[in-house]
C-alpha positions in Angstrom: 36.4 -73.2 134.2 34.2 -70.3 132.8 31.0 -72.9 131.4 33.6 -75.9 130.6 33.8 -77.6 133.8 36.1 -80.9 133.0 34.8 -83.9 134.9 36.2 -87.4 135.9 36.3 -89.3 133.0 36.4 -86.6 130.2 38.5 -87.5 127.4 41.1 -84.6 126.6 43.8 -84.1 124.4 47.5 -82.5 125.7 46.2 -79.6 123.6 42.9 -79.6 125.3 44.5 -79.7 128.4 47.1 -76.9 127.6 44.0 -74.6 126.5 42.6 -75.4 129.6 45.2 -74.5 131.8 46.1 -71.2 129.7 42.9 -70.0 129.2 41.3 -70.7 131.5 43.8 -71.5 134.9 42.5 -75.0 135.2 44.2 -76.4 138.3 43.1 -80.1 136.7 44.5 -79.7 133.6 48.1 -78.4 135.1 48.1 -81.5 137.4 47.2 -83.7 134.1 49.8 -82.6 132.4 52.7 -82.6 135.4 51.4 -85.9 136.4 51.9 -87.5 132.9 55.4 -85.6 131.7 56.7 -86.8 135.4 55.8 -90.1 134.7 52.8 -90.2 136.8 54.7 -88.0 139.9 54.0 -84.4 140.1 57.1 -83.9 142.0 59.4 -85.0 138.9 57.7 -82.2 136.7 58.4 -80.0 139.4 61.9 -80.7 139.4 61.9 -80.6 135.8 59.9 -76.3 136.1 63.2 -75.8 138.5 65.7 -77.4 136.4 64.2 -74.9 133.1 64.1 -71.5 135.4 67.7 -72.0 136.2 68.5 -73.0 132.8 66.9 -70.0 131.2 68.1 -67.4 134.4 65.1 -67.4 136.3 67.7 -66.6 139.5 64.8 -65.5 141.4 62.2 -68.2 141.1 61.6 -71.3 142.8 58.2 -73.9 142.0 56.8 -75.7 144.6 54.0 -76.7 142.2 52.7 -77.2 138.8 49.6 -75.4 139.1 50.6 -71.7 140.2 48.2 -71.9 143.6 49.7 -69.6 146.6 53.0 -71.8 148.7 55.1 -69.9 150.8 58.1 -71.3 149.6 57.1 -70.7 145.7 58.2 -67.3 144.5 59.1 -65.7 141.1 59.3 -61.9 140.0 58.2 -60.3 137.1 62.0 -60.0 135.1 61.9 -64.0 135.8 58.5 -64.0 134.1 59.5 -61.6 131.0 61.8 -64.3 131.1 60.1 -67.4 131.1 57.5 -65.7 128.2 60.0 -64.6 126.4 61.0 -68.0 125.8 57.4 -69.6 126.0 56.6 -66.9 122.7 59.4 -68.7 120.9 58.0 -72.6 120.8 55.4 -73.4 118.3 51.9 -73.3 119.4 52.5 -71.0 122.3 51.1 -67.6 121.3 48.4 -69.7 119.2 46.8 -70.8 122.6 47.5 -68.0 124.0 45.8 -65.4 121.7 42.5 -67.8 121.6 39.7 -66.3 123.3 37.1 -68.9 123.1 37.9 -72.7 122.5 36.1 -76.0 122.3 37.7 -79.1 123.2 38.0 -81.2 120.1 36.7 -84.0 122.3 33.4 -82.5 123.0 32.3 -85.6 125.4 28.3 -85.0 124.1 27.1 -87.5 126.2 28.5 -85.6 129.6 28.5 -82.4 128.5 25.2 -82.6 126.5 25.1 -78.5 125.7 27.7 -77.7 123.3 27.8 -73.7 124.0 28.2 -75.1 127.7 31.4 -77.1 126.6 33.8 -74.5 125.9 36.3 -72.1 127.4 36.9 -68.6 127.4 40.3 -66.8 128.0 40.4 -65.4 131.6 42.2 -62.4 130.0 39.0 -60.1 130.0 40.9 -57.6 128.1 40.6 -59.8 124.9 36.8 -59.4 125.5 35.0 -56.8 123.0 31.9 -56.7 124.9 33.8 -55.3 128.2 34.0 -51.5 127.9 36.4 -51.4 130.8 39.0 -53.3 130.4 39.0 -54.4 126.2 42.2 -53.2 124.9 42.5 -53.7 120.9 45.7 -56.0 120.0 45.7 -58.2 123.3 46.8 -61.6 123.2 46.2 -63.4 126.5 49.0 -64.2 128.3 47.6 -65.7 131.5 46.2 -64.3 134.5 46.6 -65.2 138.0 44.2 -64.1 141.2 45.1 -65.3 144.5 43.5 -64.0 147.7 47.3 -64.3 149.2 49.3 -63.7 146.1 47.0 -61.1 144.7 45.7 -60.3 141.2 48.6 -61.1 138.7 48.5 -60.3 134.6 51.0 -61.5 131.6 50.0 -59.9 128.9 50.9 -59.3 125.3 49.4 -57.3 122.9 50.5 -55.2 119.4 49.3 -52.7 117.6 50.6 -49.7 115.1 53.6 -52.1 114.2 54.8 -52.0 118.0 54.9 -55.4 120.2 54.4 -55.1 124.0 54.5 -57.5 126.8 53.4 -56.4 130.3 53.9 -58.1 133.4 52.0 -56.8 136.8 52.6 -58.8 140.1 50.9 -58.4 143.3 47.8 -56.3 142.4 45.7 -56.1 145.3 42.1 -58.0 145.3 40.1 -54.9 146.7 40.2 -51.2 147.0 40.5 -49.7 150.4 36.7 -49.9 150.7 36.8 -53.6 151.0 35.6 -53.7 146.8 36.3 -55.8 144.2 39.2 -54.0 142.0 41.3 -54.9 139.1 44.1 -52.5 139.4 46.3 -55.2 137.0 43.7 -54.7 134.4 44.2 -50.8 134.7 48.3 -51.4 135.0 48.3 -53.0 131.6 45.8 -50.9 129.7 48.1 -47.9 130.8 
């Protein structure tokens, strides 16, 4: 978590936790809230992600996880995730967490996390972010990002503007440029 690391024994809300896995791509917060809705077995919840792609479609996606981190045997494709956001957008609350750039917990925990600016999150979504010249792009709202060294660099993302709506979806971005560098080709992808 960018500043907002959550620590054993924090007291969080399910909203907390949701902003904390959307925004941010907190692998606690994801097993939090799998562990709890599968009454206390991860596994269940799992079952339950696999029972809602095939429900909604999703022929071309199967979870191994809650959390989104790299198995072999977990694989999805960007029509499945249209999908899957397409219905995400219609439940309350979704596009509210989503579109949030910057969030406290409304459980601060001031005696462990004394520093208040230090206890917040920010939207991994740099493209929300005015200050970046290179990637800002007016009218985004989140969706969620994804970088894995084996899955590479992986963007949802929604954004509006002149009365038009549009939802990207970029899968499999490499991490680096031929050169061995650091490169966000996703970021490019969904500016263009």
């Amino acid at each position: 978590l960018r500043y907002g690391n959550i620590l054993d024994g924090d007291v969080l809300t399910y909203n907390d936790l949701l902003y904390a896995m959307m925004l941010t791509s907190s692998v606690e917060a994801a097993e939090t809230i799998a562990y709890h809705i599968g009454g206390e077995d991860v596994s269940v919840f799992v079952e339950m992600m696999n029972k809602k792609a095939a429900e909604l479609g999703m022929d071309s996606t199967k979870f191994t996880n809650a959390t989104g981190m790299y198995n072999a045997e977990q694989y999805t494709t960007a029509r499945d995730m249209m999908i899957l956001t397409q219905y995400a957008l219609n439940k309350s609350h979704f596009e509210d967490i989503c579109a949030t750039y910057i969030y406290t917990p409304s459980v601060p925990n001031f005696d462990r996390h004394p520093i208040e600016e230090k206890w917040r999150w920010f939207n991994s979504n740099i493209m929300m972010d005015e200050e970046n010249e290179n990637y800002y792009y007016r009218g985004t709202k989140g969706i969620k990002t994804g970088n894995l060294e084996l899955g590479g660099r992986n963007i949802v993302a929604m954004a509006g503007r002149d009365g038009h709506n549009y939802l990207v979806i970029g899968m499999r971005a490499p991490i680096n440029d031929e050169d061995g560098n650091t490169a966000f080709y996703h970021l490019d992808d969904a500016k263009q």
